[in-house]
C-alpha positions as CSV (number, residue, x, y, z in Angstrom):
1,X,123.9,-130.8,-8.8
2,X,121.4,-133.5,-9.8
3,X,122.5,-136.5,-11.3
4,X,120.5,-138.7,-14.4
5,X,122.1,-141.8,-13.3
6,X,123.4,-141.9,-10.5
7,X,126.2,-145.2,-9.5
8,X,127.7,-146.0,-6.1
9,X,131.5,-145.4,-6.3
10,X,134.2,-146.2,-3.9
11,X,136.8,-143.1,-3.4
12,X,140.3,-144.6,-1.8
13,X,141.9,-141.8,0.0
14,X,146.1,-142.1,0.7
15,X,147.1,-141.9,4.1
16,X,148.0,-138.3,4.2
17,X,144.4,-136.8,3.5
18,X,142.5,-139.9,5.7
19,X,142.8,-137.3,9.0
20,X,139.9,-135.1,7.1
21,X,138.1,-138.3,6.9
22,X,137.9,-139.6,10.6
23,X,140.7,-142.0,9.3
24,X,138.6,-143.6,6.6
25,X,140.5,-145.5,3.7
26,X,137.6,-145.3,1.5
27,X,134.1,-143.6,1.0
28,X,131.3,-144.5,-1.0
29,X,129.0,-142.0,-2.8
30,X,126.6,-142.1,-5.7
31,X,127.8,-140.3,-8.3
32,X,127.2,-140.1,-12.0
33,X,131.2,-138.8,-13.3
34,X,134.6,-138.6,-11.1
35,X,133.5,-134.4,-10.9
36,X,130.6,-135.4,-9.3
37,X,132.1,-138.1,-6.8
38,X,134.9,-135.3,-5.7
39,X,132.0,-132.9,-5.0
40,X,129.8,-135.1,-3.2
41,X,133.1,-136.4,-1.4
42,X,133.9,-132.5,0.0
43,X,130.4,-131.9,0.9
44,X,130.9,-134.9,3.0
45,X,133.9,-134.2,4.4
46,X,134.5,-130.3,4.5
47,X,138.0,-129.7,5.5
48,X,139.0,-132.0,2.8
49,X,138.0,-129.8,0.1
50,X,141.0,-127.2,0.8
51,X,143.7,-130.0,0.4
52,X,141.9,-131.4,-3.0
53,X,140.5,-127.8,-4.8
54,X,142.1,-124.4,-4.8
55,X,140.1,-121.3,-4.4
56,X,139.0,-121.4,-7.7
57,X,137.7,-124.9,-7.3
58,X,140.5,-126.3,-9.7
59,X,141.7,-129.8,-8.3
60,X,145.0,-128.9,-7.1
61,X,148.4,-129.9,-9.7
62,X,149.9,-132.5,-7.6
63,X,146.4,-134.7,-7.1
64,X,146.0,-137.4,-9.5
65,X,143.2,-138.7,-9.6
66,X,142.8,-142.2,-11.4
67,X,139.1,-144.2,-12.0
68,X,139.9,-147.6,-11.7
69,X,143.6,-148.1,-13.2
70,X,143.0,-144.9,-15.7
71,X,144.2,-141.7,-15.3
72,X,141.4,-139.4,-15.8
73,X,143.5,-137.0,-17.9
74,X,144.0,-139.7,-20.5
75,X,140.1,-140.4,-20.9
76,X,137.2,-137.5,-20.7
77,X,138.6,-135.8,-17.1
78,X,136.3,-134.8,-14.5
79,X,133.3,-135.7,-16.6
80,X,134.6,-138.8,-16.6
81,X,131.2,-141.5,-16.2
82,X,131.2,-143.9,-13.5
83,X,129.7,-147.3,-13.5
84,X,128.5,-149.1,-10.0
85,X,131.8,-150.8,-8.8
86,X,134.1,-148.5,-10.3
87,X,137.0,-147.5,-7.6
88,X,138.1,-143.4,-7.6
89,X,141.8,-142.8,-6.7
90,X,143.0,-139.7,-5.5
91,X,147.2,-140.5,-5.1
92,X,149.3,-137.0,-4.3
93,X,152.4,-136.7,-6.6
94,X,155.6,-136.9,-4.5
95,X,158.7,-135.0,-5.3
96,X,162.1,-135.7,-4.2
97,X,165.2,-137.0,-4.5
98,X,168.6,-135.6,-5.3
């Protein structure tokens, strides 16, 4: 995938999924949407893509991901562009309770 413009992005991982990521908190790619970021963030780091994407390459239901403090589903989703600076959250939804 070749990018028009691409921006360096920082990807903050929760605990759970920093073991696929030799225990790193945060990786930064150059990107030019949160799609893009996620993709260059598997190719980096493999075994991570089977916890993030299902076998159709749909990000799985319960990852959220969020660029900056925004939820991607509430702006333009994966194609989402990113600016230099911008921070990509990925937070797992947690069920529970009684």
């Amino acid at each position: 995938m070749t990018t028009s413009n691409p921006q360096l992005v920082t990807i903050q991982l929760p605990t759970a999924l920093r073991t696929f990521t030799d225990g790193l908190s945060e990786i930064k790619v150059e990107a030019a949407t949160v799609d893009e970021s996620l993709v260059k963030l598997t190719e980096l780091y493999i075994d991570l893509k089977r916890h993030l994407f299902d076998d159709d390459g749909k990000l799985r239901s319960f990852v959220n991901v969020f660029l900056n403090d925004e939820n991607i589903r509430t702006v333009d989703g994966f194609v989402t562009p990113v600016k230099s600076g911008d921070t990509i959250m990925l937070i797992p939804a947690i069920a529970g309770g009684v």
